[in-house]
LOGU-218996 format. One record per residue: chain; residue in one letter; x, y, z negated of N, C-alpha, C in turn; residue number from 1. Coordinates in steps of 0.02 Angstrom, whole numbers, plus 50000, padded with zeros to 5 digits. Each point is the difference from the previous one (the first is absolute). Layout:
% LOGU-218996
<"A" "a" <X Y Z> <X Y Z> <X Y Z> NUM>,
...
This chain:
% LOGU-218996
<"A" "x" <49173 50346 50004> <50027 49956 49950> <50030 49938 50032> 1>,
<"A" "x" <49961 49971 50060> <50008 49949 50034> <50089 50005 50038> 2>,
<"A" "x" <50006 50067 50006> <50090 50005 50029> <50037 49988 49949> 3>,
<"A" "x" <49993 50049 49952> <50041 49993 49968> <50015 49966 49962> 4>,
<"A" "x" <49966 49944 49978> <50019 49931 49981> <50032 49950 50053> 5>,
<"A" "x" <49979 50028 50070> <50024 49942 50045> <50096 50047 50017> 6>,
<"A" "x" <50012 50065 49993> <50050 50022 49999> <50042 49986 49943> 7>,
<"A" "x" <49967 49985 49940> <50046 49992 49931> <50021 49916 50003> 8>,
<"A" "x" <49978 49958 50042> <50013 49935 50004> <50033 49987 50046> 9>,
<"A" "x" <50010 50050 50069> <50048 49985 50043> <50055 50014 49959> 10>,
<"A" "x" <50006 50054 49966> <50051 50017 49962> <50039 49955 49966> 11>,
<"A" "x" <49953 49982 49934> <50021 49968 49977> <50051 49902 50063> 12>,
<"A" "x" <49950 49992 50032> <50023 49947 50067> <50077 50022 50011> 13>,
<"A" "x" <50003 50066 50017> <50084 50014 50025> <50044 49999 49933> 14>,
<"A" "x" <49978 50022 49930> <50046 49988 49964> <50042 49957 50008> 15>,
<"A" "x" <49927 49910 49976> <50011 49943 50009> <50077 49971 50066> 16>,
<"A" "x" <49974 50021 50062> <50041 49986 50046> <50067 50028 49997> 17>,
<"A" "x" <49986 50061 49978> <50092 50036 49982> <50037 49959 49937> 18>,
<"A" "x" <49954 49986 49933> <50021 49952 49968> <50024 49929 50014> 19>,
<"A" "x" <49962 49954 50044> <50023 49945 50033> <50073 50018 50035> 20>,
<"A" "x" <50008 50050 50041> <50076 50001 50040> <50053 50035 49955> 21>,
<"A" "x" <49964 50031 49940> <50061 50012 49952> <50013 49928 49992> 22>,
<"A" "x" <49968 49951 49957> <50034 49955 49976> <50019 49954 50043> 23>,
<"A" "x" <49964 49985 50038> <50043 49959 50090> <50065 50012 49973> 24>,
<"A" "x" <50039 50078 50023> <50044 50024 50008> <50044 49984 49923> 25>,
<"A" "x" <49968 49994 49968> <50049 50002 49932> <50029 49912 49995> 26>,
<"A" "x" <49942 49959 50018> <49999 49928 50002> <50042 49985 50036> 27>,
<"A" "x" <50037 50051 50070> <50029 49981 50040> <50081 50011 49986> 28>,
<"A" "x" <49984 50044 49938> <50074 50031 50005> <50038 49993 49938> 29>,
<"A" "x" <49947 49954 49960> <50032 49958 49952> <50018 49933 49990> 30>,
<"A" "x" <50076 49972 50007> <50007 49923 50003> <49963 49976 49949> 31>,
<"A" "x" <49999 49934 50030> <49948 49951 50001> <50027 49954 49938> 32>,
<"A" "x" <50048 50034 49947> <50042 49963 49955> <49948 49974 49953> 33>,
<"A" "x" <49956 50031 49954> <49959 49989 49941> <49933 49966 50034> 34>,
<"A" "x" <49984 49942 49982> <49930 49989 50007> <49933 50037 49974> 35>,
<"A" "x" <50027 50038 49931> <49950 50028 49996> <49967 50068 50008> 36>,
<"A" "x" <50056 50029 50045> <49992 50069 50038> <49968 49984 50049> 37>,
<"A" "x" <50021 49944 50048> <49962 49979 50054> <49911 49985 49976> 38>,
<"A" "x" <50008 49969 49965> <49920 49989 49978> <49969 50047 49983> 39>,
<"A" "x" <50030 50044 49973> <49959 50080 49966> <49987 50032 50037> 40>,
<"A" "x" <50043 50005 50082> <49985 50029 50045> <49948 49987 50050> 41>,
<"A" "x" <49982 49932 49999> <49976 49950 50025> <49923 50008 49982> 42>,
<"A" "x" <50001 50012 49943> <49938 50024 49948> <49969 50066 50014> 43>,
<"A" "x" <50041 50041 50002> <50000 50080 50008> <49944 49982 50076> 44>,
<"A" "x" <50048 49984 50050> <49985 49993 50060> <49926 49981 50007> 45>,
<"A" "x" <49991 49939 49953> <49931 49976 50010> <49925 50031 49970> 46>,
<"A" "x" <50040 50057 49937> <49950 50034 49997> <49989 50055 50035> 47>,
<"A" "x" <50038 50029 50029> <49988 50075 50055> <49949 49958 50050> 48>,
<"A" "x" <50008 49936 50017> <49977 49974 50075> <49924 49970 49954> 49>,
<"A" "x" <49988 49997 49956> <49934 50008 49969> <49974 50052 50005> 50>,
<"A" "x" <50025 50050 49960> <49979 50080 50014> <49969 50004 50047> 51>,
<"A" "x" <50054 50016 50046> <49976 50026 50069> <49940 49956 50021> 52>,
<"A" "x" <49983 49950 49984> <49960 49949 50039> <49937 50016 49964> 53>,
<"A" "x" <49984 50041 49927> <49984 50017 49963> <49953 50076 50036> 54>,
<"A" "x" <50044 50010 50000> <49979 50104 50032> <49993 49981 50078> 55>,
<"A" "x" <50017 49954 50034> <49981 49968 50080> <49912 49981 49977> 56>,
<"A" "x" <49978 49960 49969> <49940 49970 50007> <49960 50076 49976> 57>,
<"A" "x" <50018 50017 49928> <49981 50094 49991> <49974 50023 50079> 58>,
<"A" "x" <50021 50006 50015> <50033 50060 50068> <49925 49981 50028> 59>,
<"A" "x" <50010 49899 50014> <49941 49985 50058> <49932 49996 49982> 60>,
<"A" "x" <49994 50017 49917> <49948 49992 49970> <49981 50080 50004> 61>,
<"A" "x" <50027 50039 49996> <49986 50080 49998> <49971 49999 50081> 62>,
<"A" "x" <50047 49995 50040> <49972 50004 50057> <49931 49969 50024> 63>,
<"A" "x" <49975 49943 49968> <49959 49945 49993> <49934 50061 49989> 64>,
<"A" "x" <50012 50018 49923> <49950 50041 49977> <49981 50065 50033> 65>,
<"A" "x" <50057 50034 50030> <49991 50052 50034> <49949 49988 50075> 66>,
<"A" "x" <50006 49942 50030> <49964 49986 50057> <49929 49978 49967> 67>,
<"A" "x" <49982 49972 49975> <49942 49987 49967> <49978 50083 49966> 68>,
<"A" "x" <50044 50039 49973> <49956 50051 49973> <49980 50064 50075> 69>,
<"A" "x" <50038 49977 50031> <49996 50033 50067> <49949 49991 50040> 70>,
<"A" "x" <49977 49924 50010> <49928 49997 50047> <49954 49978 49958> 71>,
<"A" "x" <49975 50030 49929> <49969 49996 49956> <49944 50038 50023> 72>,
């Protein structure tokens, strides 16, 4: 049980990161005319980099538990 929760969260981790360089890439390749595209993107951006930071602490807490259930 212990993998496959720590495999369904890497997972989910790479979504996150493929999502961040989609919108990088979209942020990059749309002028900078409207303020409020910039901000929406800006937004977008800041919640993927939550996420991930989200399913990052996940990850170290699974691993956390797994070593503790290990020299139990």
């Amino acid at each position: 049980m212990f993998m496959e929760i720590a495999i369904g969260a890497i997972g989910i981790g790479v979504v996150l990161m493929v999502g961040y360089l989609v919108i990088a890439q979209v942020k990059a390749a749309l002028p900078t005319v409207d303020a409020n595209t910039t901000a929406s993107i800006n937004s977008t951006q800041t919640t993927v980099y939550a996420g991930f930071g989200l399913v990052a602490v996940g990850i170290i807490v699974l691993a956390a538990f797994g070593l503790i259930t290990i020299f139990k």
